[in-house]
C-alpha positions as YAML, in Angstrom:
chain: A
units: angstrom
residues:
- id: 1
  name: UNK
  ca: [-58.68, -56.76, -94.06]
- id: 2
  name: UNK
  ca: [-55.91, -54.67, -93.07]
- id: 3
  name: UNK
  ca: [-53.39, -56.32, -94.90]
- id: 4
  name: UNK
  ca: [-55.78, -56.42, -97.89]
- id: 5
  name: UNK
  ca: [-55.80, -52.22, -97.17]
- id: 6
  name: UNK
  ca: [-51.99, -51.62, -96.75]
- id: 7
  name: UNK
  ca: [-51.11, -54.13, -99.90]
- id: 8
  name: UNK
  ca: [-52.63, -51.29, -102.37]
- id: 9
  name: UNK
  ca: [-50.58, -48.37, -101.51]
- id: 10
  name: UNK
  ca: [-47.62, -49.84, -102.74]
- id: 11
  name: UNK
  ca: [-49.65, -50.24, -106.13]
- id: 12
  name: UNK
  ca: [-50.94, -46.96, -106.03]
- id: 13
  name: UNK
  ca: [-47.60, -45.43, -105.47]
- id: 14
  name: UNK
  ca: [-45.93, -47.31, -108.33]
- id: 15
  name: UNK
  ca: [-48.96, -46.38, -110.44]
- id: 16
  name: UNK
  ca: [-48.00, -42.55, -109.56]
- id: 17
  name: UNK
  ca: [-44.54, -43.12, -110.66]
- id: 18
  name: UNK
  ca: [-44.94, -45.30, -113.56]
- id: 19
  name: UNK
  ca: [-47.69, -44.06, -115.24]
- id: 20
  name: UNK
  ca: [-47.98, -43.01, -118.67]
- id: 21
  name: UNK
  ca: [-45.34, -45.47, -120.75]
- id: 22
  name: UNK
  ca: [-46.57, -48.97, -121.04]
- id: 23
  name: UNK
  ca: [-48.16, -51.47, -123.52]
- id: 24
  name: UNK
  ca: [-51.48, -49.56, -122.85]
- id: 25
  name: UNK
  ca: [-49.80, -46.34, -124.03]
- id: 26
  name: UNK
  ca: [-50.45, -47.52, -127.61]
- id: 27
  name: UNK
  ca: [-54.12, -46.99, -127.05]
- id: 28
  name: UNK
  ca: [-55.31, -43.38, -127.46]
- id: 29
  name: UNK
  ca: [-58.69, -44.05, -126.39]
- id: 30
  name: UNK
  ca: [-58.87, -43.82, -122.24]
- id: 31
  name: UNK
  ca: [-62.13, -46.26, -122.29]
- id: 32
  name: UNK
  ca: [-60.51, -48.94, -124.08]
- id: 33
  name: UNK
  ca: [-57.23, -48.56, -121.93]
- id: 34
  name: UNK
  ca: [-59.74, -48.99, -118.73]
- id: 35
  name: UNK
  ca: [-61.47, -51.82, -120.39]
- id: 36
  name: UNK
  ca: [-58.66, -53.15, -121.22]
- id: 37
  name: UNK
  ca: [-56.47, -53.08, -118.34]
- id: 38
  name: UNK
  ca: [-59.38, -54.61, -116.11]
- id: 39
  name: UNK
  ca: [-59.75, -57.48, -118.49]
- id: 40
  name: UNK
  ca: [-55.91, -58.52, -118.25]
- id: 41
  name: UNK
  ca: [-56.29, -57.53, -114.85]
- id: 42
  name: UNK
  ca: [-58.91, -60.15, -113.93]
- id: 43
  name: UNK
  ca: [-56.82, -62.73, -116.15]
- id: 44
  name: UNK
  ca: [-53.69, -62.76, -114.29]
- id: 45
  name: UNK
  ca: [-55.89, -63.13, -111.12]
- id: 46
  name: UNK
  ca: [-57.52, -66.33, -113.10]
- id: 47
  name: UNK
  ca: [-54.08, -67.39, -114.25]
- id: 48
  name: UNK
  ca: [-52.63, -67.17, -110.48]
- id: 49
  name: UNK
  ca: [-55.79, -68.74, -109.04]
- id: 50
  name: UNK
  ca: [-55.05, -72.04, -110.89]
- id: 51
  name: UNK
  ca: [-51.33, -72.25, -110.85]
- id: 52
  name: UNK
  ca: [-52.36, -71.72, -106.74]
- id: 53
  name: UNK
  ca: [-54.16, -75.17, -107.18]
- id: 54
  name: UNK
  ca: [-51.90, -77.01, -110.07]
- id: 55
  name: UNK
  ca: [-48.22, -76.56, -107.41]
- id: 56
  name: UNK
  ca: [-48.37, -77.72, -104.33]
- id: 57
  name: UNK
  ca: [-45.85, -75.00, -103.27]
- id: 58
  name: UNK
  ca: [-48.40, -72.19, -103.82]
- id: 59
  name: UNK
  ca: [-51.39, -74.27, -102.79]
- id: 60
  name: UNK
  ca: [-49.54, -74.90, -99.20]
- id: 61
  name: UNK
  ca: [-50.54, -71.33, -98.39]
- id: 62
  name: UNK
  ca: [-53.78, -70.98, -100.83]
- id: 63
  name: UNK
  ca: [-55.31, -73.63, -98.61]
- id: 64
  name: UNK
  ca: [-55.44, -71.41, -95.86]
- id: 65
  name: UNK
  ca: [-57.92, -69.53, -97.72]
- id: 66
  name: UNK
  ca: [-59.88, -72.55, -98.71]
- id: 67
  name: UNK
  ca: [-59.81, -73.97, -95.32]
- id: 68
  name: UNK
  ca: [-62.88, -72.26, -93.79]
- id: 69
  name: UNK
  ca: [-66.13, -74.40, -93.28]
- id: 70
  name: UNK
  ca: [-68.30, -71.76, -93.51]
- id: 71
  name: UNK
  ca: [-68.24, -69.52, -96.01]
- id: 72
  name: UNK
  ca: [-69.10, -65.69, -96.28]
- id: 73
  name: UNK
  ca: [-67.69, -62.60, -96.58]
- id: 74
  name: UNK
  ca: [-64.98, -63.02, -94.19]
- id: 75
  name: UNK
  ca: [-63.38, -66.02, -96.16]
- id: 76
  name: UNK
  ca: [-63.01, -63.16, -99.02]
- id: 77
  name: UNK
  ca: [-60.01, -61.66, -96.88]
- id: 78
  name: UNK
  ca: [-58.80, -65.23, -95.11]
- id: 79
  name: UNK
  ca: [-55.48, -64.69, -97.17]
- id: 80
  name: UNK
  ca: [-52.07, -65.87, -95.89]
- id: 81
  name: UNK
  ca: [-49.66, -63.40, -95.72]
- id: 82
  name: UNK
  ca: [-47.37, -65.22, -98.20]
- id: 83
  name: UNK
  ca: [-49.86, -65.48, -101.02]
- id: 84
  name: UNK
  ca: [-51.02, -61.88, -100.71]
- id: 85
  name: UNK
  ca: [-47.61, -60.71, -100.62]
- id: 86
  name: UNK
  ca: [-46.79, -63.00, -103.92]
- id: 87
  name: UNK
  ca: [-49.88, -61.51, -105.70]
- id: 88
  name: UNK
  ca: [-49.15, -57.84, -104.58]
- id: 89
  name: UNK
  ca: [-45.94, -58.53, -106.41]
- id: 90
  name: UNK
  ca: [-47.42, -59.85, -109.57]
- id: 91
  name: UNK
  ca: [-49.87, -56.91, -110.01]
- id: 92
  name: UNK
  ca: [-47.19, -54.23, -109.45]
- id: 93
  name: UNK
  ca: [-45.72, -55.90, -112.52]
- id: 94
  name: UNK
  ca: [-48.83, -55.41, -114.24]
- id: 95
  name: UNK
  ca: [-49.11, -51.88, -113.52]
- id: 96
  name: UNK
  ca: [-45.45, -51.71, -114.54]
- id: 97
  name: UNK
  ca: [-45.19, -52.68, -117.44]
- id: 98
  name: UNK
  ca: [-49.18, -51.49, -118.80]
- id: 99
  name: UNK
  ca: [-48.65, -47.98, -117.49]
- id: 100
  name: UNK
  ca: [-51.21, -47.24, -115.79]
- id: 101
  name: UNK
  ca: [-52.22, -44.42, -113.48]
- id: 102
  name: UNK
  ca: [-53.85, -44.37, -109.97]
- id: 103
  name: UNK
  ca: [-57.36, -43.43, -110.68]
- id: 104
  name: UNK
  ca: [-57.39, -47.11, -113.06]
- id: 105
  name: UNK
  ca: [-55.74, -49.04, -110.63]
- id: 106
  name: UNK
  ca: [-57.83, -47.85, -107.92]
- id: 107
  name: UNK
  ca: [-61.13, -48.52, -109.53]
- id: 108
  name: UNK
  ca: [-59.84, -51.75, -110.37]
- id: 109
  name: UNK
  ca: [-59.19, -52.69, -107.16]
- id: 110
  name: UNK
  ca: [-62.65, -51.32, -106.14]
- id: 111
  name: UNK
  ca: [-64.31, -53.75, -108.57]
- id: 112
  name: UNK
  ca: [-62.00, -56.61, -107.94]
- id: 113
  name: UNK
  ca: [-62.60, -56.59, -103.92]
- id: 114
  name: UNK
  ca: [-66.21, -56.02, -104.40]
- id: 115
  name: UNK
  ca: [-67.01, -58.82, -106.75]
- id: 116
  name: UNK
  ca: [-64.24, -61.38, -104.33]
- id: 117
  name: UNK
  ca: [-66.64, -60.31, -101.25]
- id: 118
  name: UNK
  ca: [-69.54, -60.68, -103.43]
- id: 119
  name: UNK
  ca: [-68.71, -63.85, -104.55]
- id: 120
  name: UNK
  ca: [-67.77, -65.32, -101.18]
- id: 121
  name: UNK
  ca: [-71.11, -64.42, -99.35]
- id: 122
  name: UNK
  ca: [-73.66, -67.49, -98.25]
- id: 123
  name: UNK
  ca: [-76.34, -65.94, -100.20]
- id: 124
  name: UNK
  ca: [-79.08, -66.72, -103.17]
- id: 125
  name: UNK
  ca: [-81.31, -64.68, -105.29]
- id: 126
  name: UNK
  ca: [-83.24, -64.39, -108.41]
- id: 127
  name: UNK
  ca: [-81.38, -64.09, -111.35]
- id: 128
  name: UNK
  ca: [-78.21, -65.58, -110.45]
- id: 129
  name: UNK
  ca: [-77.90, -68.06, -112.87]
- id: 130
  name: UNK
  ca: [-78.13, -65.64, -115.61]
- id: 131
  name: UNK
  ca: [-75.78, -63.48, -113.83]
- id: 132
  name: UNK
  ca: [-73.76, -66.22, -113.73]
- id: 133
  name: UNK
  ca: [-73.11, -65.97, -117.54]
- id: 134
  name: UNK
  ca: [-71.16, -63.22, -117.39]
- id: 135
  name: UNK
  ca: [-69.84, -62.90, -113.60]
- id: 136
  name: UNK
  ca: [-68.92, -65.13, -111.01]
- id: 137
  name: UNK
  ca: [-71.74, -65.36, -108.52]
- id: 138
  name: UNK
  ca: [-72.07, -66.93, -105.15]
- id: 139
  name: UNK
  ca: [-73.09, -70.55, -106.33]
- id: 140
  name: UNK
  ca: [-70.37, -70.60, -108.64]
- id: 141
  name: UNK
  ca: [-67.81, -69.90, -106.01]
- id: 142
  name: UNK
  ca: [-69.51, -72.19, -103.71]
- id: 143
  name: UNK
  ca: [-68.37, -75.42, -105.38]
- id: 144
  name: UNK
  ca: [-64.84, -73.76, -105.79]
- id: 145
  name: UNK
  ca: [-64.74, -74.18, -101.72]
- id: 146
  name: UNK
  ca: [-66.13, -77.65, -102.38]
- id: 147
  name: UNK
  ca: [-64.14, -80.32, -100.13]
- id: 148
  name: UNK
  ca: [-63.81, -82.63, -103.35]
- id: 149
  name: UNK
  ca: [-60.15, -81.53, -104.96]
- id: 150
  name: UNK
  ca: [-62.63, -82.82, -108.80]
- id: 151
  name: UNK
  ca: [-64.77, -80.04, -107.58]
- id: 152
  name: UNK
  ca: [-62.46, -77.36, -106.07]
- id: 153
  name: UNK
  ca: [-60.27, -77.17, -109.13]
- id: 154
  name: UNK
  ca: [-62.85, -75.62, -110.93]
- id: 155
  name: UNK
  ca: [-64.33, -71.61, -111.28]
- id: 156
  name: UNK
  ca: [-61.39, -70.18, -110.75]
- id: 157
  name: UNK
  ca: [-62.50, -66.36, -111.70]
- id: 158
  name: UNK
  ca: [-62.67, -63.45, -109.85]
- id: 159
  name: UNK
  ca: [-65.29, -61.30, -111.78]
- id: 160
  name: UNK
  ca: [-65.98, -62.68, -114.80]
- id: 161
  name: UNK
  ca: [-67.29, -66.27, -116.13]
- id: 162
  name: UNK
  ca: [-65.36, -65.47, -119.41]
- id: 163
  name: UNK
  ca: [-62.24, -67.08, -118.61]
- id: 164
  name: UNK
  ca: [-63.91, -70.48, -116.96]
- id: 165
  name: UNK
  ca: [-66.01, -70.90, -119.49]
- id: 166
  name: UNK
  ca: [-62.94, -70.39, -122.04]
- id: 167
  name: UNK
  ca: [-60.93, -73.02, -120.58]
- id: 168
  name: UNK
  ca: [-63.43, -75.43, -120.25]
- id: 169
  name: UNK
  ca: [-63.64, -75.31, -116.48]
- id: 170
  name: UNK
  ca: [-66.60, -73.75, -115.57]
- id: 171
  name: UNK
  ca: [-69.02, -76.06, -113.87]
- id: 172
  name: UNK
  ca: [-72.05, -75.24, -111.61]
- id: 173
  name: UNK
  ca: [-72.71, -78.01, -108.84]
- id: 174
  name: UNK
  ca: [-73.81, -77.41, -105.30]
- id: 175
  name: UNK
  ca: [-71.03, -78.85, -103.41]
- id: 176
  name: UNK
  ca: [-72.17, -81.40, -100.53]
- id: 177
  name: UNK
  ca: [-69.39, -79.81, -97.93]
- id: 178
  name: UNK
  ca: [-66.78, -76.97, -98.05]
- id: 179
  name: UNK
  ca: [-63.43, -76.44, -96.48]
- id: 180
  name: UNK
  ca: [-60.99, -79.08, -97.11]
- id: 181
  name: UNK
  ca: [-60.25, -82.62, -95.71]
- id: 182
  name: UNK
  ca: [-59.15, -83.38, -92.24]
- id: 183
  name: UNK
  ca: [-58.49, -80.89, -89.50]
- id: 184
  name: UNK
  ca: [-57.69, -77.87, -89.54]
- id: 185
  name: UNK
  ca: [-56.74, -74.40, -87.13]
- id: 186
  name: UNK
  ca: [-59.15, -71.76, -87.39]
- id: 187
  name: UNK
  ca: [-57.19, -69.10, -85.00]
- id: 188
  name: UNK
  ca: [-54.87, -66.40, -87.08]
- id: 189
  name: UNK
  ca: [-51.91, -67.55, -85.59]
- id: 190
  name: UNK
  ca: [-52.04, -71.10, -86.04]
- id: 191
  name: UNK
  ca: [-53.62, -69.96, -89.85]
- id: 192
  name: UNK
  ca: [-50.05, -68.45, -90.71]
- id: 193
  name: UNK
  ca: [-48.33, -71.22, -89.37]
- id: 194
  name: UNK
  ca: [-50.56, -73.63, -91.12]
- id: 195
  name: UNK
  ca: [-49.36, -72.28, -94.77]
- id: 196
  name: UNK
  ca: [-45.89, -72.91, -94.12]
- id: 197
  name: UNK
  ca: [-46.97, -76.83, -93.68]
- id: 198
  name: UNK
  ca: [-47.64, -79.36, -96.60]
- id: 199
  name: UNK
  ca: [-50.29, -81.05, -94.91]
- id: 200
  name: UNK
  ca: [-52.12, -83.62, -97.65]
- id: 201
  name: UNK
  ca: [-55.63, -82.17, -98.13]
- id: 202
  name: UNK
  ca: [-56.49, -82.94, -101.69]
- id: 203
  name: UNK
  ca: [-55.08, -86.75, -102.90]
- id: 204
  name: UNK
  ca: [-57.87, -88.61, -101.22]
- id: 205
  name: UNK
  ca: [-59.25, -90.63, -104.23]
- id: 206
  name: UNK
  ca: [-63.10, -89.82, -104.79]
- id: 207
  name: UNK
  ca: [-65.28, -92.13, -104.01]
- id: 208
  name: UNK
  ca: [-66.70, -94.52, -106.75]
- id: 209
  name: UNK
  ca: [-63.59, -93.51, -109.54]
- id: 210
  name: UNK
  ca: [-65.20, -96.40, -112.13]
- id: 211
  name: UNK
  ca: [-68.17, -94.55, -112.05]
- id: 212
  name: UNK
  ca: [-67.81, -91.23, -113.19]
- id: 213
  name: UNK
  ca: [-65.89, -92.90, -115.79]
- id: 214
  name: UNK
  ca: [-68.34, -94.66, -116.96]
- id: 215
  name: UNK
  ca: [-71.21, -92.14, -116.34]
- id: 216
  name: UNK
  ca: [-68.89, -89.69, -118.81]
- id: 217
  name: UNK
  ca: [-68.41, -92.81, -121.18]
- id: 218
  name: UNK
  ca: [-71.62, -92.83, -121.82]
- id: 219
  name: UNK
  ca: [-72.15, -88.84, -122.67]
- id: 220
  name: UNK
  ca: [-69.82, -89.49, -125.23]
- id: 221
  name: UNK
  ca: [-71.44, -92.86, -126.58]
- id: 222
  name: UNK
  ca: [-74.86, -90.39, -126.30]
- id: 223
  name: UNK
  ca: [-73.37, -87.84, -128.08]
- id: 224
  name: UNK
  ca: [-73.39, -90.03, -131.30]
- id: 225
  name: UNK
  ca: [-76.75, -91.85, -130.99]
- id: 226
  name: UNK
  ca: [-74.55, -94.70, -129.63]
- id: 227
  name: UNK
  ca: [-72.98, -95.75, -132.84]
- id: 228
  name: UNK
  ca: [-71.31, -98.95, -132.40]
- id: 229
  name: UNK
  ca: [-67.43, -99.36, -132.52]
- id: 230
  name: UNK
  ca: [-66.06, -96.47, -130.79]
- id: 231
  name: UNK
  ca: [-66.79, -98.09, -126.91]
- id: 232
  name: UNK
  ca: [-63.64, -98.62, -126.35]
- id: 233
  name: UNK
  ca: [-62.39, -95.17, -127.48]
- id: 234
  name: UNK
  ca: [-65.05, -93.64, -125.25]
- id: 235
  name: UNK
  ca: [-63.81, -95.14, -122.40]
- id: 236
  name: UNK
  ca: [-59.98, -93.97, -122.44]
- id: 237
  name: UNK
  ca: [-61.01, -90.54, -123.33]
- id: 238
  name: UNK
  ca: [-63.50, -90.44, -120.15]
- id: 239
  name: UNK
  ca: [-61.14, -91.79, -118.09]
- id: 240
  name: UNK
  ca: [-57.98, -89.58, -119.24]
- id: 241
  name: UNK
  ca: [-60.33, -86.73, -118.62]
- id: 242
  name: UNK
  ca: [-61.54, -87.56, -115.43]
- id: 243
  name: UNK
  ca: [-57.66, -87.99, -114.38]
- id: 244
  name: UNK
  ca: [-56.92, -84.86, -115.16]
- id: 245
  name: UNK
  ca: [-59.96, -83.04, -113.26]
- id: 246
  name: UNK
  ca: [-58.88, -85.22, -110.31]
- id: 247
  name: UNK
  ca: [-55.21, -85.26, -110.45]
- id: 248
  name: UNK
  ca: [-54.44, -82.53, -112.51]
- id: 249
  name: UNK
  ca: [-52.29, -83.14, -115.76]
- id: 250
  name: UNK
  ca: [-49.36, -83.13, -113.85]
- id: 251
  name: UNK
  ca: [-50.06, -86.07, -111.95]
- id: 252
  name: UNK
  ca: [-51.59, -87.66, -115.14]
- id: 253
  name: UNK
  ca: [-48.25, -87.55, -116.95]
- id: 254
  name: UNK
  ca: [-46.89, -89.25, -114.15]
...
């Protein structure tokens, strides 16, 4: 939590110095500037958040974050020092070059840290599927922190839905476990140490491959009253798109 505290004054003291000239300066209108620079604002966190699971190189310390058992609030600020350092620099390039001033990049970061605390806690209530639509809510992060890589490389967002649900990879499951495979420290010593190792926690092959192959075969061959002829077809698209929510495309084009 400290480091989380001390990583925004360098943002708001670039915001003091850099305010004013910026893409955002085109925009005379100071709602749509705040609306906007929130909205690209929780896109480059989206952005990051998946390149943090598609490289191994990033996801060696992103792991750490992903690496608690039980989550709640706390897991919110279980960042390693590394990747918070790497993200401080990537959104003092967004306040760079959009311009903007203190009192917008400090209500971001109000939102932002409310909504990552929000959507780390072990809770449930009424209404959160439909708040779900628009925001991401504790049972969507839930099976982010899934133990199954085909589960935790999904719901990447911070605040909103939008940008899952854009990208095709919004899904809501309750995940049977969270954390990740094998063992793991749980001290904050031993956590720092722990990003700078490339420990294998995600290549285990799920269980039962053929299977959700075939289970997404068959949506397809559903989707079109099961006309004949197109088995076949159904069957390499399911499994090239099964791949990639395992592997990743990377490892598909391999």
């Amino acid at each position: 939590m400290v480091l989380s505290l001390v990583s925004a004054t360098p943002l708001l003291m670039l915001a003091e110095h850099y305010s004013g000239p910026g893409l955002l300066s085109y925009f005379s209108n100071p709602v749509w500037r705040a609306f906007l620079s929130f909205l690209l604002l929780d896109l480059l966190l989206y952005v990051w958040h998946k390149a943090s699971h598609s490289y191994d190189v990033l996801w060696m310390f992103h792991k750490v974050h992903h690496n608690d058992p039980y989550l709640n609030v706390s897991t919110a600020f279980r960042v390693h020092i590394v990747e918070l350092f790497i993200i401080t620099a990537l959104k003092a390039a967004y306040i760079v070059t959009l311009g903007l001033d203190k009192e917008t990049v400090l209500i971001n970061e109000a939102i932002i840290t409310f909504f990552v605390m929000f959507h780390h806690t072990n809770i449930t209530f009424k209404g959160e599927n439909l708040l779900g639509r628009v925001f991401i809510v504790p049972y969507l992060h839930r099976m982010h922190h899934s133990i199954q890589r085909n589960e935790h490389d999904r719901n990447y967002g911070a605040v909103l839905s939008l940008w899952d649900r854009l990208f095709g990879m919004l899904a809501e499951l309750e995940p049977a476990k969270t954390g990740i495979k094998g063992n793991s420290p749980q001290t904050f010593i031993k956590l720092v140490k722990f990003g700078f190792t490339m420990a294998n926690t995600r290549t285990e092959i799920p269980i039962n491959l053929d299977a959700m192959i075939a289970e997404a075969a068959y949506y397809k061959a559903e989707k079109r009253n099961f006309y004949p002829g197109h088995e076949i077809r159904d069957w390499l698209e399911a499994k090239k798109e099964i791949f990639r929510q395992v592997y990743g495309d990377k490892r598909l084009a391999n």
